[in-house]
N, C-alpha and C positions, 0 to 999 in steps of 0.2 A: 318222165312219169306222167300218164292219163290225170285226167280230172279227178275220173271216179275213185283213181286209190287213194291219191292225193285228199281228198275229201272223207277216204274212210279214216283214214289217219289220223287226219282232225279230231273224225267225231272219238278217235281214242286218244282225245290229248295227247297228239304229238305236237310239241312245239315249234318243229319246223316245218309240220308242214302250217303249223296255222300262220306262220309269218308267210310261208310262199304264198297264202292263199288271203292275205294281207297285200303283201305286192305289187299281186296281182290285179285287187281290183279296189285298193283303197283309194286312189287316185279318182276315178267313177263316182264309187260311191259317196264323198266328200261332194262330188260334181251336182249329183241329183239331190244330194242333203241343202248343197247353196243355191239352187236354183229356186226352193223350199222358205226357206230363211233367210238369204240374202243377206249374210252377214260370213266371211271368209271364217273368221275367228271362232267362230260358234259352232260353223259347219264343222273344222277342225273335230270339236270338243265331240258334237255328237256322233259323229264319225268313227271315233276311238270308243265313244259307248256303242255303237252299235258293236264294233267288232269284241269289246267285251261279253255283250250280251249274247252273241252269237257261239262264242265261245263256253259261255253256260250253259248253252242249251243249245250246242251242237247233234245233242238226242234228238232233237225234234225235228232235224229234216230228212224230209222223205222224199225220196230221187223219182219216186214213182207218181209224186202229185207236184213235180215242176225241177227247174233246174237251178241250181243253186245261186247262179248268180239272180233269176228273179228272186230267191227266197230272201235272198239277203237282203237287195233290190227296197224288197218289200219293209221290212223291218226297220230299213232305214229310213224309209217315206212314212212310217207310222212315226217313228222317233223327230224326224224333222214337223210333222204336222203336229206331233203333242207339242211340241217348242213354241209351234208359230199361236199356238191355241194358249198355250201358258198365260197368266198373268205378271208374271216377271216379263216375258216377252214382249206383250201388248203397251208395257210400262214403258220398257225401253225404247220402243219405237215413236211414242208420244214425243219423247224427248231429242228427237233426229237434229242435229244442226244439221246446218243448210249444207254447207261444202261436202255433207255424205252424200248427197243428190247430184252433185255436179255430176259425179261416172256415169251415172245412170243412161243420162243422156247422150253423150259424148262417146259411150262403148258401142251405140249402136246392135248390141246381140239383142238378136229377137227367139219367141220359140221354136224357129224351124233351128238354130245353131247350138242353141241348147236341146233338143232333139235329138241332133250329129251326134250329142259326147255321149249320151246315153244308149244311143242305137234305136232310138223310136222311128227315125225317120219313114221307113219303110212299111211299119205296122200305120201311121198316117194318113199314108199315100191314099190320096182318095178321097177321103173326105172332107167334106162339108166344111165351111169355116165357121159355123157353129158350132160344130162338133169340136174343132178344135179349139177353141173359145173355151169352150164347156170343163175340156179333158186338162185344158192349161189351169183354168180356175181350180175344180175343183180336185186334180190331184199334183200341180206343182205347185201352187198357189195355197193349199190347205183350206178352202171356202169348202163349206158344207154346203147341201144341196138348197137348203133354206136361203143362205146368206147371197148364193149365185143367184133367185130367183129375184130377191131383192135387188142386188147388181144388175141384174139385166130387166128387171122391170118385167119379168115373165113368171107366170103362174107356176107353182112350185110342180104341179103335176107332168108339166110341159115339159120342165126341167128334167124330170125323172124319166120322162118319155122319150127325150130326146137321148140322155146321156144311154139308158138302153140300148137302142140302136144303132149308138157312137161304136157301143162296147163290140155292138154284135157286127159291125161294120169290120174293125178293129180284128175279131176275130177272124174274119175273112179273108183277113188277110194274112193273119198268122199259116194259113191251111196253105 
């Protein structure tokens, strides 16, 4: 079965197809939610809200303004960033014991391997280590463009200047 039926089916509540279409890419999207939030357990949880949600309001995607797996993509980057922005979140993280830090170091993944599991790699290629600096902060990371100019000690406009160009770099490559 193509994508595109498999997806029509969805948007008509068919059950099977929305678990194939679970299968298929909840594994991903869990991946880009924990690169986000950096908690396994959490990713999980909003994971499973995203594909709820996506499932409400399987009306709202349009094949004509992207493809689905960005839309989804997307949905779940906004869901992983309301998390990291939360006040329960910011709570819990004040409270880290120490031996949660130990992996951190020790895993060695940097963002070009987290890149690999999402497929960014290629859309990258090319750019500037500021730019990826920029792209890592302020959309795996959840940093607003305020809070990166603060981070990096650089004028909020620079900031906007810069990630612009990232974008349109970025697009460049998509062509």
């Amino acid at each position: 079965m193509d994508l595109d039926n498999l997806i029509q089916q969805f948007q008509q509540k068919d059950t099977v197809a929305f678990e194939t279409l679970y299968n298929m890419y909840a594994e991903n999207i869990c991946g880009a939610i924990n690169v986000i939030v950096k908690d396994p357990e959490r990713s999980q949880e909003i994971c499973q809200d995203v594909f709820v949600k996506i499932w409400e309001k399987s009306n709202q995607y349009d094949a004509s303004k992207g493809r689905f797996f960005t839309w989804l993509l997307n949905i779940a980057r906004n869901a992983a960033i309301d998390e990291v922005r939360s006040k329960a979140h910011k709570n819990k993280k004040k409270n880290l014991p120490v031996d949660s830090l130990v992996g951190i170091f020790e895993n060695g993944e940097d963002l070009n391997s987290k890149m690999d599991t999402i497929g960014l790699q290629s859309l990258l290629k090319g750019l500037k280590e500021k730019c990826i600096l920029l792209i890592d902060m302020l959309y795996f990371k959840g940093y607003t463009q305020k809070e990166a100019a603060k981070e990096l000690n650089t004028p909020i406009g620079t900031i906007k200047t810069r990630i612009r160009s990232c974008i349109s770099n970025i697009r460049k490559n998509m062509a």
